[in-house]
C-alpha positions, 0 to 999 in steps of 0.5 A, spaced: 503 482 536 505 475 537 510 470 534 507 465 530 506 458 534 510 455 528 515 459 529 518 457 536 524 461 538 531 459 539 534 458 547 538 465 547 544 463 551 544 455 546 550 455 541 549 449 539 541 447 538 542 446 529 535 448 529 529 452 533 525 448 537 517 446 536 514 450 541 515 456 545 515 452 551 520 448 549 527 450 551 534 448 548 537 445 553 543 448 557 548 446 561 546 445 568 549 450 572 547 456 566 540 453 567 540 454 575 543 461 574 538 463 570 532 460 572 533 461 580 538 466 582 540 467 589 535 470 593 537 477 595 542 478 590 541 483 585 540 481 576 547 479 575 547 484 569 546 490 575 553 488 578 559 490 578 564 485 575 569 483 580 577 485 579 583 484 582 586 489 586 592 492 583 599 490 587 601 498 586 596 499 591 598 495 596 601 498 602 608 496 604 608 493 611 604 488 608 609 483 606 611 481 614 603 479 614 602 473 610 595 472 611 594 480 609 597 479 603 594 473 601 586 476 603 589 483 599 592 480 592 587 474 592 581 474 588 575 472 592 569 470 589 564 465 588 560 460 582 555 466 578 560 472 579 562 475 574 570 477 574 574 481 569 581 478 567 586 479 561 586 473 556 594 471 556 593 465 550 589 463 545 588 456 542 582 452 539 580 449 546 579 455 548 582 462 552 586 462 559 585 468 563 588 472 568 583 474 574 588 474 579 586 468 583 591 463 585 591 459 577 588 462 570 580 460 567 580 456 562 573 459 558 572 453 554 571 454 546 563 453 545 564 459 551 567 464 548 560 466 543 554 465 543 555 464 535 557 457 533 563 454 531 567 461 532 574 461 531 577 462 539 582 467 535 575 471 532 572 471 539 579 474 543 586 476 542 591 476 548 592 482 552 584 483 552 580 485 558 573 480 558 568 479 562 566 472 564 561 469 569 564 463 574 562 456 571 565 452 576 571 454 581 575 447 580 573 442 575 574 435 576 582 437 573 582 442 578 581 447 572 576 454 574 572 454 567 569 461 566 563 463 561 564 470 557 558 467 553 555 468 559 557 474 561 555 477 554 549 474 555 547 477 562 550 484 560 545 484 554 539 481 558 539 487 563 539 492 557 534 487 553 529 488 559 529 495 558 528 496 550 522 492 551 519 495 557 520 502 553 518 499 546 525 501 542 528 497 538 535 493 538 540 492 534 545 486 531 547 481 525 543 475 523 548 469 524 544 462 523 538 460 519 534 455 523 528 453 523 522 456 523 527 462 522 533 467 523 538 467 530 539 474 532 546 477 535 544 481 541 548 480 546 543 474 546 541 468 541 535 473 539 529 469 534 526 472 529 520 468 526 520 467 518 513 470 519 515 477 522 522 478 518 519 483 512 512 485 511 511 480 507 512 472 508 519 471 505 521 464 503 529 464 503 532 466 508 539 465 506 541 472 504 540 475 510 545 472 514 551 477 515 546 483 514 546 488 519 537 489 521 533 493 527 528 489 530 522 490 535 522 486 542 515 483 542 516 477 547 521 476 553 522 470 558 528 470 562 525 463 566 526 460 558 532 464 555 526 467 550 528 472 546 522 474 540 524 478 536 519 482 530 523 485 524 516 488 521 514 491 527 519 496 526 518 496 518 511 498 520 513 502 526 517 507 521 513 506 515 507 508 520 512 515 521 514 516 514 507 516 512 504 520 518 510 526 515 509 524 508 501 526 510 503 532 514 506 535 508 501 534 503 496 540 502 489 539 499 489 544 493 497 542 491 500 539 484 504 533 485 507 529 480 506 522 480 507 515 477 501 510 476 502 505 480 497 500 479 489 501 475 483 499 477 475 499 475 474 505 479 480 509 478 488 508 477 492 509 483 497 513 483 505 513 487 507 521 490 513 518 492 511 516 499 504 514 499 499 511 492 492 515 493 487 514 488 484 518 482 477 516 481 475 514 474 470 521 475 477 525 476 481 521 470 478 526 464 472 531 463 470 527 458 466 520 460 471 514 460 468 508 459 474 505 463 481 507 467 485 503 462 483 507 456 487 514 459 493 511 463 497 504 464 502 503 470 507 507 470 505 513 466 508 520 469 502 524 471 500 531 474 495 530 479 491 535 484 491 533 491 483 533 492 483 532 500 487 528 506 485 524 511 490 522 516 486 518 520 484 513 514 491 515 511 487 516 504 489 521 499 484 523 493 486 526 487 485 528 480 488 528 474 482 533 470 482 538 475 491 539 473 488 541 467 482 548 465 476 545 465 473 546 458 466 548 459 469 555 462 474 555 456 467 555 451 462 558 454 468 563 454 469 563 447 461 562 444 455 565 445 447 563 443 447 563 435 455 561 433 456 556 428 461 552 429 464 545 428 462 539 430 463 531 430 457 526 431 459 522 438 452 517 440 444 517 436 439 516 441 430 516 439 430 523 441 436 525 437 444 525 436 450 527 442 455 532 438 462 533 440 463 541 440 470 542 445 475 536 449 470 534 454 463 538 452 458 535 448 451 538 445 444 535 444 441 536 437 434 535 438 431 530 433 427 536 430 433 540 429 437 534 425 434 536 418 429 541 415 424 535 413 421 530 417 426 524 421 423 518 422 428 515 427 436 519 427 440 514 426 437 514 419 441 520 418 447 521 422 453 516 423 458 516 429 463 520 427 460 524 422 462 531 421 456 536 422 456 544 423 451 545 429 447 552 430 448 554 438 440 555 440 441 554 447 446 554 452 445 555 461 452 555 465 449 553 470 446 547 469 453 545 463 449 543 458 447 546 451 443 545 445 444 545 438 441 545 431 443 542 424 439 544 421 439 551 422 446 551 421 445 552 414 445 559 412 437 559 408 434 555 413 428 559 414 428 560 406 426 553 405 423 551 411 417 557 409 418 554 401 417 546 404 410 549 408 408 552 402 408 546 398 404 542 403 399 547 403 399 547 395 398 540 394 391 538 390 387 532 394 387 526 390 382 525 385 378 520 387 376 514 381 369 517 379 372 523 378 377 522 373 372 518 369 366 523 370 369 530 373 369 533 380 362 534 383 361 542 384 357 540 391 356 536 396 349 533 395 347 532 402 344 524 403 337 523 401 332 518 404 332 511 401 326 512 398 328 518 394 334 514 392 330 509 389 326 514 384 332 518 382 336 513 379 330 510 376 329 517 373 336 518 371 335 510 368 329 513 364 333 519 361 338 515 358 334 510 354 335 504 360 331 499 362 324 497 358 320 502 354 
């Protein structure tokens, strides 16, 4: 993970810089006997955060010939040291230009204000009190008012350098409180002047940073250049590093088979996504209800209490599936339980399609009436007979476990059902053919007379015109 190239960190030894500069190249500049510490140590010498720092030798010790020898006394009571060193000494006075300490050499350091801390505007009595043992890195051994100015800035900076250098090189994590908002980001105590990039101080983007100044926070050390005084510091990293256990945990203790309560947590097309109190997995629109369901917003909204049953766990692509019917008996099994072929039951009319009606025989099971089996007479088209919703009793003529399906019968729910149907052939078959118009008017032929030849046609009716007396005489 890198920093965002907006979010340029801060020097980590400058208290005084208001804000954070553009680029990561560009450093806040410090003074120039810091600068040449930090950037060229002397060659041979190990990091000044390794080093022990120098004490005056404790007058208790001493031997007591020692005062006849002037010399002695002076190299055995005197501190010797050099500008860089670190020496420890005893803050003997406070006031707002800074500390005077006591480190055994021939005057007491001033560690000027702007040195006692890396946070800005500190109060000198905030920093130190008087009686404290502090270290302070050696600025200038005689300044120009022959003082010896001492940095515990400084010191605080190397010591906590050394240990920064090892949590990054290990991938751990440090610890401090957020004390200036600059730009582009948060200053970080670490011992150090730490930048936390805006982009990398929560999951997701904050926008007003002010709150978290005060507040305690662990980061991730993600860049680190000594030669610039850089810090980087990523507080997402972590948060995405724990989330990553937690979630790795919550998984390991989940088990396929189980019932866990939940809470919707968002709905969607496909399915509702359901909280387990650690991770959000999903029940698929199919494992919602036994019955169809048009859309998820019909059976559960965000924040519904549900029980769900863990279908599978997949712990490389942290993905969890569940259901909500499977908490539940299935209804088929309950009625293939309670009903057999020939059962009259109760039922209501779900959807009319051209080759029959669906019936709702049981939460989550449906029967088709055939468009044959609606009435005894004839149907031309099924919804001309039932309607949505109607209540109908259905006859059980069919039913086949395997395949979950059942078919049923309206018309042989009445109990005389075969009586009329019988009755209803036996009227068609009875039905007299119409009588045509020549019938009506001069009565049924007793046969068919097969078709006789034109000519013979011709002599016929001239004969039947003669025997009635029609035509000339």
């Amino acid at each position: 993970m890198t920093s965002n190239p907006q979010d340029a960190p801060a020097s980590a030894l400058d208290s005084e810089s208001p804000a954070a500069p553009e680029t990561v190249e560009t450093e806040t500049p410090v003074s120039v006997e810091m600068e040449e510490q930090a950037q060229a140590p002397d060659a041979g010498e190990e990091e000044v955060s390794g080093r022990e720092a120098l004490v005056a030798p404790d007058l208790t010790d001493l031997p007591d010939d020692i005062a006849d020898d002037f010399e002695r006394a002076i190299e055995a009571t005197v501190l010797e040291f050099k500008e860089g060193d670190i020496v420890e000494g005893t803050v003997v006075s406070v006031d707002p230009d800074g500390a005077m300490i006591d480190i055994g050499y021939k005057s007491e350091g001033l560690i000027p204000t702007r040195e006692l801390s890396i946070r800005n505007n500190v109060d000198p009595t905030d920093a130190v009190s008087v009686g404290e043992r502090v270290e302070a890195v050696v600025l200038n051994k005689e300044d120009d008012e022959g003082r010896l100015i001492l940095s515990k800035k400084r010191a605080m900076y190397e010591r906590a350098w050394g240990k920064i250098q090892e949590v990054a090189k290990e991938g751990g994590t440090v610890e401090g409180t957020v004390i200036e908002v600059v730009k582009g980001g948060l200053i970080v105590d670490i011992g150090l002047r730490g930048f936390l990039p805006a982009s990398l101080v929560d999951m997701r983007r904050v926008r007003d940073l002010d709150p978290f100044i005060g507040e305690e926070i662990t980061a991730k050390v993600i860049e680190l250049d000594r030669a610039r005084n850089n810090v980087v510091l990523s507080r997402r990293a972590y948060l995405e590093e724990a989330q990553a256990e937690e979630r790795n945990a919550f998984l390991d203790g989940l088990h396929e088979g189980e019932v866990r309560e939940g809470v919707v947590s968002s709905v969607v097309n496909f399915g509702a996504f359901v909280d387990l109190g650690g991770m959000d997995g999903l029940v698929h629109v199919s494992e919602l209800s036994w019955q169809h369901v048009n859309h998820p917003g019909e059976l559960v909204k965000v924040g519904d209490k549900v029980n769900v049953k863990v279908l599978e766990v997949d712990r490389e692509r942290e993905r969890i599936s569940l259901s909500i019917r499977q908490t539940s008996d299935d209804p088929w099994d309950v009625f293939a339980r309670d009903h057999e072929v020939g059962d009259v039951i109760d039922g209501v009319v779900t959807k009319t399609v051209p080759f029959g009606a669906f019936v709702s025989v049981a939460d989550g099971v449906e029967g088709l009436v055939h468009v044959s089996e609606i009435a005894i007479h004839r149907v031309e088209s099924p919804e001309l007979e039932l309607s949505i919703g109607q209540q109908v009793k259905v006859k059980i003529t069919e039913k086949e476990d395997e395949r979950r399906r059942i078919s049923l019968s309206i018309k042989q729910a009445s109990p005389d059902w075969r009586e009329r149907e019988i009755q209803m052939e036996e009227q068609k078959k009875g039905r007299r053919r119409p009588q045509k118009e020549f019938e009506r008017e001069f009565g049924p032929s007793e046969e068919e007379r097969p078709p006789m030849p034109v000519d013979a046609s011709l002599e016929a009716i001239l004969q039947e015109l003669k025997e009635r007396g029609i035509g000339r005489k």
